[in-house]
C-alpha positions in Angstrom: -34.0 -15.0 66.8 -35.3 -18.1 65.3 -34.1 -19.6 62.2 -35.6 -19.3 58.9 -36.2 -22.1 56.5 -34.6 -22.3 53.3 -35.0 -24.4 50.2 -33.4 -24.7 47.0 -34.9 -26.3 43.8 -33.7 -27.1 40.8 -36.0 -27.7 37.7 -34.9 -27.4 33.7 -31.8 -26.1 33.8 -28.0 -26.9 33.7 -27.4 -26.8 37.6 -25.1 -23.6 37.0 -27.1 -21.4 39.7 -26.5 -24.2 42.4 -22.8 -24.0 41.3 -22.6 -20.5 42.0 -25.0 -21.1 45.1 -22.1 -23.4 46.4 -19.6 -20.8 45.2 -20.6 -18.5 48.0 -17.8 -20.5 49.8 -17.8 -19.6 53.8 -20.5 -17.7 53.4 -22.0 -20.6 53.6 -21.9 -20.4 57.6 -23.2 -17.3 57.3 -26.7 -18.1 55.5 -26.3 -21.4 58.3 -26.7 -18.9 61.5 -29.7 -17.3 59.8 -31.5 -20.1 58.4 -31.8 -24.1 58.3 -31.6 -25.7 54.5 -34.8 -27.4 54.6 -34.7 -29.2 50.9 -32.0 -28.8 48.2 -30.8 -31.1 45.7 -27.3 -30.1 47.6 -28.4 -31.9 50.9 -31.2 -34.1 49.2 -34.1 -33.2 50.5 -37.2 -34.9 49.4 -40.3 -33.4 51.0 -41.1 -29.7 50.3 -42.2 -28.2 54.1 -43.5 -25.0 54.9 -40.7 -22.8 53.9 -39.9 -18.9 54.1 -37.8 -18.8 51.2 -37.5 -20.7 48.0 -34.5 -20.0 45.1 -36.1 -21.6 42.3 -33.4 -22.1 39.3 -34.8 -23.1 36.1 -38.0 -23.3 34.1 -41.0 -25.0 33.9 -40.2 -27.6 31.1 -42.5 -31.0 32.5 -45.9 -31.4 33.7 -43.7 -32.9 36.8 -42.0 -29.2 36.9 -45.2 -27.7 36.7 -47.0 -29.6 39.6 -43.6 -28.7 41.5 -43.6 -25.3 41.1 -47.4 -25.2 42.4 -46.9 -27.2 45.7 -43.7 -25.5 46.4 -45.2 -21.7 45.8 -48.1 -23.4 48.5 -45.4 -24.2 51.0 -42.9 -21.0 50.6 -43.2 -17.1 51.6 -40.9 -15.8 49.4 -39.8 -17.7 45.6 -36.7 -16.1 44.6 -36.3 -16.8 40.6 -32.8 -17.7 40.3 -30.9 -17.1 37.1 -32.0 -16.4 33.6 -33.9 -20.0 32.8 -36.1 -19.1 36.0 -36.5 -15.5 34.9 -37.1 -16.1 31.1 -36.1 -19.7 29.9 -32.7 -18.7 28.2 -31.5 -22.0 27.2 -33.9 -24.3 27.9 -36.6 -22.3 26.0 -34.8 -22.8 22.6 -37.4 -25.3 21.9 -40.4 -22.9 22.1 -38.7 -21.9 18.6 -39.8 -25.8 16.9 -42.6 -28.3 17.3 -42.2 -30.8 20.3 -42.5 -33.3 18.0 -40.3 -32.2 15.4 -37.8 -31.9 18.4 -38.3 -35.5 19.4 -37.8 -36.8 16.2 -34.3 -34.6 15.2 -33.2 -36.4 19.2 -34.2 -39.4 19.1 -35.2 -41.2 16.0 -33.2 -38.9 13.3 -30.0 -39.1 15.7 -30.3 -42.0 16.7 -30.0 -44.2 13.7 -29.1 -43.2 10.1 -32.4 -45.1 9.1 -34.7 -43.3 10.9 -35.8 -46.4 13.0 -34.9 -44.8 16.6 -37.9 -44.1 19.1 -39.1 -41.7 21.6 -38.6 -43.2 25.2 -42.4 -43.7 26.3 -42.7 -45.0 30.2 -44.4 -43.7 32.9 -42.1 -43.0 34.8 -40.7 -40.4 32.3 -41.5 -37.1 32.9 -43.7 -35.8 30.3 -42.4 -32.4 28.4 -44.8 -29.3 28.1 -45.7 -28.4 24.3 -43.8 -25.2 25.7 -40.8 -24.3 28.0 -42.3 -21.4 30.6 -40.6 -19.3 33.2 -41.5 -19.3 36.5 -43.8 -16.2 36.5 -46.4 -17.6 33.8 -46.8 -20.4 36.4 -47.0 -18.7 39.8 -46.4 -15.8 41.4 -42.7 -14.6 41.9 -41.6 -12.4 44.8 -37.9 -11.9 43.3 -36.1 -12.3 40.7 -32.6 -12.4 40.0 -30.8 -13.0 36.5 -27.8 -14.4 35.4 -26.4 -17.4 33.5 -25.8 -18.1 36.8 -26.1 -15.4 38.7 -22.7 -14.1 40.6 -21.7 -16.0 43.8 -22.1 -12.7 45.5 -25.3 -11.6 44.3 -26.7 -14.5 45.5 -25.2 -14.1 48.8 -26.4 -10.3 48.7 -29.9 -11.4 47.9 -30.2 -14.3 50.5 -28.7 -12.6 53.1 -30.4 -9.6 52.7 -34.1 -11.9 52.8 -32.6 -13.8 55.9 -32.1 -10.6 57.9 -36.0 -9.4 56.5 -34.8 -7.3 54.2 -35.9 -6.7 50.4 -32.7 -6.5 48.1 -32.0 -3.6 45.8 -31.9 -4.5 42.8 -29.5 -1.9 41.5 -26.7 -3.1 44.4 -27.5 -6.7 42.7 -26.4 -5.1 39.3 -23.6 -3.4 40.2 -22.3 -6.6 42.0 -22.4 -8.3 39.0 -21.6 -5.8 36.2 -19.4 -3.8 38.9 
């Protein structure tokens, strides 16, 4: 049986799902007989190849994420939405709640100085926020989702393995995983 490709990407979120990715401890080998880490901010990768699965962890906060998210749904068979920023914002999405600029101003020129005089970093090699915080499904088409702030250790396990061997997860075994 040939290997699968895997990749892992993180965009606006806190880097929890990778934690609990990594939590999976010597399972780890098991996910390596199956499947080949391909990109992941874990091992680095910098290119996005032709993939069969993605886990995508975090939402679509940047015109940088957004372009991402485009080229890597391109490149992969299956996008896994992993944890609750992917699948619905959560955290990150607080903002969608105020005006990107009023946001901006209460960061960096409110909080900065007590006289009001701090400034908005500006270059062009900054990233440039969205008006709005999205999840991954209002950008591109999601095969899979699975919540959590993270997710459990084992329901990611569950739900990578199960892909690896060709199999669609239930979601219900995913829940009771996690909420025993």
């Amino acid at each position: 049986m040939q290997k699968k490709k895997l990749a892992t990407v993180w965009l606006g979120g806190c880097s929890g799902c990778h934690m609990s990715l990594l939590d999976i401890d010597e399972r780890i080998l098991d996910v390596a007989r199956l499947a080949d880490i391909v990109k992941s901010p874990v091992v680095d990768g910098k290119e996005m190849p032709e993939v069969d699965i993605t886990l995508v962890e975090g939402s679509v906060t940047s015109d940088e994420h957004y372009r991402e998210l485009i080229h890597i749904r391109k490149k992969t068979k299956v996008l896994i939405a992993l944890g609750d920023c992917a699948v619905m914002t959560n955290v990150t999405g607080m903002r969608n709640y105020f005006n990107l600029k009023d946001v901006f101003d209460t960061a960096y020129v409110h909080a900065v100085s007590n006289d009001g005089e701090g400034q908005v970093p500006d270059h062009p090699s900054l990233l440039k926020l969205n008006e709005k915080v999205q999840p991954l499904h209002e950008v591109v088409k999601v095969d899979f989702v699975l919540p959590g702030c993270p997710p459990d250790a084992d329901a990611i396990f569950y739900v990578l393995f199960e892909f690896l061997n060709d199999r669609v997860p239930n979601l219900s075994a995913v829940k009771k995983l996690k909420y025993g």
